[in-house]
N, C-alpha and C positions, 0 to 999 in steps of 0.2 A: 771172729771178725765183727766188731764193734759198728755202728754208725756215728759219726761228727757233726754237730751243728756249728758254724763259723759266719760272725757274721764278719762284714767288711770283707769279703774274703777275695777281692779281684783285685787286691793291691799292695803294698808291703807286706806286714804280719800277717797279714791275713790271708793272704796267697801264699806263704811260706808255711801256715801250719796248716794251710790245705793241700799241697803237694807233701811236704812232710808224713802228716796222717795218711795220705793216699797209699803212698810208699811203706808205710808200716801196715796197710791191705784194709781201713776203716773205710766204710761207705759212707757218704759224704752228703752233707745237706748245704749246702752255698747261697748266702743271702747277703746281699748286694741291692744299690738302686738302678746301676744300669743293668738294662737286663740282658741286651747284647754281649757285652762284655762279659756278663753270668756265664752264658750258654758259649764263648768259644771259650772263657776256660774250664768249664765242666767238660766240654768236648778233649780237649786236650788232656785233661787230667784221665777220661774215660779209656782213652786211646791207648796213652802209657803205661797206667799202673791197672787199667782192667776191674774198677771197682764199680758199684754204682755212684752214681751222680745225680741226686735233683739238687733242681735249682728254685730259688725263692726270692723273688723279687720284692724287695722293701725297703723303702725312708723311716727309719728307725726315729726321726722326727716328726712322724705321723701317729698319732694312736691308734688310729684301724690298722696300719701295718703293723706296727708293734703287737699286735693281738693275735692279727694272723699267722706268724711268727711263733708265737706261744703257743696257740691251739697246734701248730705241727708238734712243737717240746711235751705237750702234753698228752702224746701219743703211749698209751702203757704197752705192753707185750698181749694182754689179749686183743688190743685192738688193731693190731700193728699185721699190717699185708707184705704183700709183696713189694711193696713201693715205699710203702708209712713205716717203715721199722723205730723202734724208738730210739730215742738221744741217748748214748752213754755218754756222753763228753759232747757239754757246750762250751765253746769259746767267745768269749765277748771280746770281739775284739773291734768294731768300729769305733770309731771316733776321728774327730779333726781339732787342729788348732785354730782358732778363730782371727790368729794374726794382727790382734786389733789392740787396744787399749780399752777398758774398761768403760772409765767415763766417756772418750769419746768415741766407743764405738757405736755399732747399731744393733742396739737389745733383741731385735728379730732374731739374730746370728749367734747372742748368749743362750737364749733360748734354745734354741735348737741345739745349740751344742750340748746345755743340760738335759734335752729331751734325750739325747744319743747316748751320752756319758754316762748320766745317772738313773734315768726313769727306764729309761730301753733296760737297764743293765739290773735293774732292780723286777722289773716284771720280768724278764726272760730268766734271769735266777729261781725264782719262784717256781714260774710253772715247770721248771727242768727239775731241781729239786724234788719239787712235790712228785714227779713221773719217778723220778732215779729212788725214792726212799721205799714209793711205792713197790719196788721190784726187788728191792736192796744191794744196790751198787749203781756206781755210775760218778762224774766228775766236774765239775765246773773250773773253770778257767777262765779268769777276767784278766784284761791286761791296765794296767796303771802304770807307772811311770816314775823315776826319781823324781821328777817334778812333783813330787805329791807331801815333798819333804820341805819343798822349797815355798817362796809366798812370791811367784811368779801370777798372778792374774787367777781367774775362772779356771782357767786351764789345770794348774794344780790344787783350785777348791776340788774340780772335779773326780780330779783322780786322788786324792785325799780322802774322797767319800769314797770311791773306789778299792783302796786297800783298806778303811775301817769296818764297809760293808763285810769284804768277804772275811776277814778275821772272825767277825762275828757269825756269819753264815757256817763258815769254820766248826766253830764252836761248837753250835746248834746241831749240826750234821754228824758230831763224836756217836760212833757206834752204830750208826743209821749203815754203812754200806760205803759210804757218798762224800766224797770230799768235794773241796774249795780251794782252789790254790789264786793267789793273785801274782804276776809277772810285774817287775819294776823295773825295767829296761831304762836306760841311757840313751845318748843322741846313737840313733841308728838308724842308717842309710836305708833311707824306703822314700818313698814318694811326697810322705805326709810335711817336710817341711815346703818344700817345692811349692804344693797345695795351699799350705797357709803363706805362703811371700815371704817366709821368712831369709834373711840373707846369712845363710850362712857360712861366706867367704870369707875367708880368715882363718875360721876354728881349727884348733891343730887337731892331724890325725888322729894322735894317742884319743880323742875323747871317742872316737866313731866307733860303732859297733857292727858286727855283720848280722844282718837280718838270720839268716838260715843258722848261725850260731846262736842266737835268741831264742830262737824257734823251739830250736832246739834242746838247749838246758829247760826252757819252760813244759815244754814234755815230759823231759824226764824227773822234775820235782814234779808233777803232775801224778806221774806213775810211783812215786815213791810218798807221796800224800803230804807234802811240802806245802803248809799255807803259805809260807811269803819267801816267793823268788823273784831273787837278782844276777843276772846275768853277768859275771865278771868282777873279776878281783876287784879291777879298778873301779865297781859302779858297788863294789860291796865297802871298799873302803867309804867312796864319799857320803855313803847314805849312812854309815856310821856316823861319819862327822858333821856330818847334817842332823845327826838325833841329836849331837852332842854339843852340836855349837849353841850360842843363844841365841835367841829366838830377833832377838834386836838386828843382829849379825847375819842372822840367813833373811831378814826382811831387806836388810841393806843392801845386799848383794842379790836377792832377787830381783829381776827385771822382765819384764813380758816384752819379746823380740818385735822389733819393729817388723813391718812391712816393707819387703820393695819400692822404690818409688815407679807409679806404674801406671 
């Protein structure tokens, strides 16, 4: 019985591979900004599946949180209590869509998105790593996005640096104990469009994906030491043809979704 660090974890994916993991009996570290929300569903999770639960309050667009954060990853087995056990499996999974345009948005909101996407995802790899090599085993899990194919805005620089990073972290980590897996998911029904305004009324069914089925195949290339998963035939065909189309072609067809009007 393993421990899980998860962050974003009180809302789509992130709430799905912390019930998921609860259920497969891992102890659980849940870090989130609201922290009310934190604590009813560590309660709920505690209640069900009977595992430990802390909780860890953090704006992963903050650097003292982001540190705070790391200093729990960096917990090894000799130091590790009854409480402090160490991380075998981090999942990075917060992030947001910014819902905005580029030029005309407000650079406060790119920032921060880069602080959560890339910086958060680059420190908290680090210090989990460096605990898991120390011990020899252990897993990281980042999630990114077919968008990382596409020239859709920030949003898929971000997660473009997302599946480059962990490829390479990949790499690095042969023979250590310690894998790297990054998830590429498709439009999948969670909260996170809702969140950025995006409208998307219209989009046919066939593109939707189910969270708990995400979740899920991402675990298990997880377990099988799969650096790059994609959830579904039909998100394994398009990212094919997204490697394969030219690059003129996937700019064209790239667009960053408008906002609600609101």
């Amino acid at each position: 019985m393993g421990t899980a660090l998860v962050t974003g974890a009180t809302a789509g994916l992130g709430l799905e591979f912390a019930w998921q993991l609860a259920t497969a009996r891992h102890h659980l570290v849940l870090v989130a900004r609201d922290e009310a929300r934190l604590e009813d569903v560590a309660a709920q999770i505690r209640a069900a599946a009977g595992v430990r639960v802390e909780v860890l309050r953090a704006d992963l667009s903050v650097d003292e949180d982001v540190d705070r954060v790391a200093e729990r990853l960096s917990v090894t087995g000799e130091e590790a209590g009854e409480i402090r056990r160490p991380v075998g499996l981090l999942v990075n999974n917060a992030g947001f869509g910014t819902g905005q345009r580029f030029l005309a948005g407000d650079l406060d909101v790119e920032l921060r998105a880069l602080d959560v996407m890339v910086r958060a995802v680059m420190v908290l790899s680090q210090a989990a790593a460096q605990q898991m090599v120390h011990r020899g085993r252990g897993a990281i899990l980042n999630v990114g996005s077919v968008a990382a194919l596409t020239a859709s805005g920030t949003y898929s620089a971000h997660k473009a640096w997302v599946r480059t990073f962990t490829e390479g972290l990949a790499h690095e980590l042969k023979d250590t104990g310690v894998t790297a897996t990054v998830v590429a998911p498709g439009m999948t029904r969670t909260e996170f469009h809702a969140r950025a305004h995006h409208d998307t009324t219209g989009l046919p069914q066939l593109i939707w994906l189910d969270a708990t089925r995400v979740a899920a195949d991402a675990l298990n290339d997880v377990r099988r030491g799969v650096v790059l998963s994609t959830p579904s035939l039909r998100y394994k065909v398009t990212s094919a043809l997204l490697r394969l189309a030219p690059r003129a072609a996937v700019r064209a067809f790239g667009k960053v979704p408008r906002g609600k009007k609101h």
